[in-house]
N, C-alpha and C positions, 0 to 999 in steps of 0.2 A: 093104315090111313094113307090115303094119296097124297101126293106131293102138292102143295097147293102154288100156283103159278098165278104169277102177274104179266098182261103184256103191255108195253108200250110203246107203240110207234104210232109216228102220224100220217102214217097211210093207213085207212080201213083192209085194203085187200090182201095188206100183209099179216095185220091183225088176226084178221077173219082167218086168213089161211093159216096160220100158225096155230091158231084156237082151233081149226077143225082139225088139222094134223092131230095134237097131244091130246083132243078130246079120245082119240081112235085106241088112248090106253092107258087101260083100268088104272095105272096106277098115277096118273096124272088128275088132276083137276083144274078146270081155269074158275079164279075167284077174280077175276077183274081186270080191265081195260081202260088206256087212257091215251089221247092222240098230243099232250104236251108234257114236255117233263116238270110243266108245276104240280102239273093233275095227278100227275104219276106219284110223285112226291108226299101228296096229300091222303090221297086212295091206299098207297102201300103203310104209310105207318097207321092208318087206321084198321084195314084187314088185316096185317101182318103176313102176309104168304112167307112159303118158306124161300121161293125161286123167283125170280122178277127179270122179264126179260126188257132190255132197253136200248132204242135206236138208237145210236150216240149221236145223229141232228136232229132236234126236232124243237119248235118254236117252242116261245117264251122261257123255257130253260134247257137247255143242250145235255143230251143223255150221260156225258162225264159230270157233270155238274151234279146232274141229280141225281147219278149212281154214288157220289163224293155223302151228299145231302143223306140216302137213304140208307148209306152204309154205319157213317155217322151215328143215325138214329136205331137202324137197327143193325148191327153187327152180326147176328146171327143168321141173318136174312142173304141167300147165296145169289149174287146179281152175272147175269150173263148179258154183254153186248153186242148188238148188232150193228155192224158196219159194214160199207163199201171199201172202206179205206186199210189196206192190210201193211200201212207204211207202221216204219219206227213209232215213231212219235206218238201215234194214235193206239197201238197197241200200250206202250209204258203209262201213256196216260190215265188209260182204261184200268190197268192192273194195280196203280196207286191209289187212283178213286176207289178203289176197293173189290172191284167186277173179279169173280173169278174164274170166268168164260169168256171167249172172242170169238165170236164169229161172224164171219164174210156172208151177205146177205147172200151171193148167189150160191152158198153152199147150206144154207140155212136150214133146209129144207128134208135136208140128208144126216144133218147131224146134230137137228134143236134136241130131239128124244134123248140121244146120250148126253149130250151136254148138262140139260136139267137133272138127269140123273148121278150124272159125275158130281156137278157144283151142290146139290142136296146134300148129297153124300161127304164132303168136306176136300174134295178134290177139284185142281181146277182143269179149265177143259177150252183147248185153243183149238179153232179150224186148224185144219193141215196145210194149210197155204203159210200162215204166217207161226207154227209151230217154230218151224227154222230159227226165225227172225228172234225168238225166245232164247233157244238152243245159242246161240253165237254172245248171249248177255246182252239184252237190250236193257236191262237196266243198268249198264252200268255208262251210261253218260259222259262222257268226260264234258262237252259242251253245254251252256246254257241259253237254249233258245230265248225268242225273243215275247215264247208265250208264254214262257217259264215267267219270267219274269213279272207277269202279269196277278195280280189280287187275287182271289177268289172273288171279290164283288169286280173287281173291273172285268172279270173273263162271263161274270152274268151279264154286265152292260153290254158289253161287247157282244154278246151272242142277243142277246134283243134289240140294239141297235141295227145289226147285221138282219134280221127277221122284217125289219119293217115299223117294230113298235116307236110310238113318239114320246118324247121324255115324258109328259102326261102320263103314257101307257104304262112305260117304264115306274116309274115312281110308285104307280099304281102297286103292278107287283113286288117291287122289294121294299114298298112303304119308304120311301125317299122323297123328298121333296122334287121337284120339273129343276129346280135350281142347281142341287145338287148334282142330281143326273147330267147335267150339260158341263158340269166340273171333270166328271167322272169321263166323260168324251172327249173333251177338252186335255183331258189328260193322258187317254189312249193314244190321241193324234199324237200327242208327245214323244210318247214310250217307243209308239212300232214306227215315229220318223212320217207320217202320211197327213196330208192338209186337207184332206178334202175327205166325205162320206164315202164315196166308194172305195178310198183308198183302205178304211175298215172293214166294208164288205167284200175286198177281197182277200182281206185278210182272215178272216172268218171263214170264208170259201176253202180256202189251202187248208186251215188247220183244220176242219173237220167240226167247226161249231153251229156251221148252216150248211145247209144245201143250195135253199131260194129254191125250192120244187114249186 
């Protein structure tokens, strides 16, 4: 039976082009596609693939978030991340959420086939850039940032906040009240020290929970 693969990012021509690559072999199949990580979220624990690949920005829920979400739901399910960003932070992140892949989108291209292969197979599988960064124990922390510190629901507000959505919007997908949500923001300003909007969009910017593409 072929490995059944999910992808999700919110560019089509990375989509596309990742689907055409692992369609090129036999033992791959792509069962589905999603440009946000709510959609991703919903699509994966309905098909169930065994491999899910996941942009860690992408609107309305950020790929740690819904790699967090769909590891959660399905445990058996082997999640691989895609990223620009090969710091600390966003690799530990990635691997607590559960992902048992990292790879750097400009290496993507060279090394999705093994990777899907490794994470199926119950092995994890890091690009060679930030393999290192592994190697020296990035898990072992002594500090706690200032993201750390942050909810699980406050790092969703924050990453739709950061997107453009309006507490309406907001509320809409985490089934919260417009009132609530503006508690919830209200109280980010707080936590990361910033008075003003942009001062959470750029904070979302640095950690890796938007882009703003």
């Amino acid at each position: 039976m072929p490995i059944a693969v999910f992808i999700a990012d919110d560019h089509a021509i990375v989509r596309d082009g990742l689907a055409a690559l692992l369609r090129t072999h036999p033992d791959i199949e792509i069962v589905g596609s999603a440009a946000t990580g709510s959609d991703a979220v919903t699509q994966v624990q309905r098909l169930m693939p065994q491999v899910v690949i996941l942009d860690i920005s992408m609107p309305e829920l950020d790929g740690i978030e819904a790699a967090r979400q769909i590891h959660q739901a399905l445990p058996d399910t082997a999640i691989v991340m895609l990223s620009m960003h090969s710091g600390t932070q966003h690799v530990v992140r990635a691997l607590e959420a559960g992902a048992r892949g990292y790879l750097l989108k400009e290496s993507a291209s060279a090394e999705i086939v093994d990777a899907v292969r490794a994470v199926d197979s119950g092995h994890h599988y890091l690009s060679r850039e930030v393999a290192d960064i592994v190697a020296q124990g990035i898990g072992k922390r002594k500090a706690v940032s200032a993201l750390d510190s942050l909810s699980r629901r406050e790092r969703e507000v924050l990453s739709l906040v950061a997107n453009g959505n309006s507490s309406a919007r907001i509320g809409e997908l985490l089934h919260l009240s417009p009132k609530t949500v503006d508690s919830y923001r209200s109280r980010l300003m707080l936590k990361l020290e910033v008075n003003q909007l942009a001062g959470l969009i750029k904070f979302a910017i640095q950690h890796g929970l938007t882009t703003l593409e």
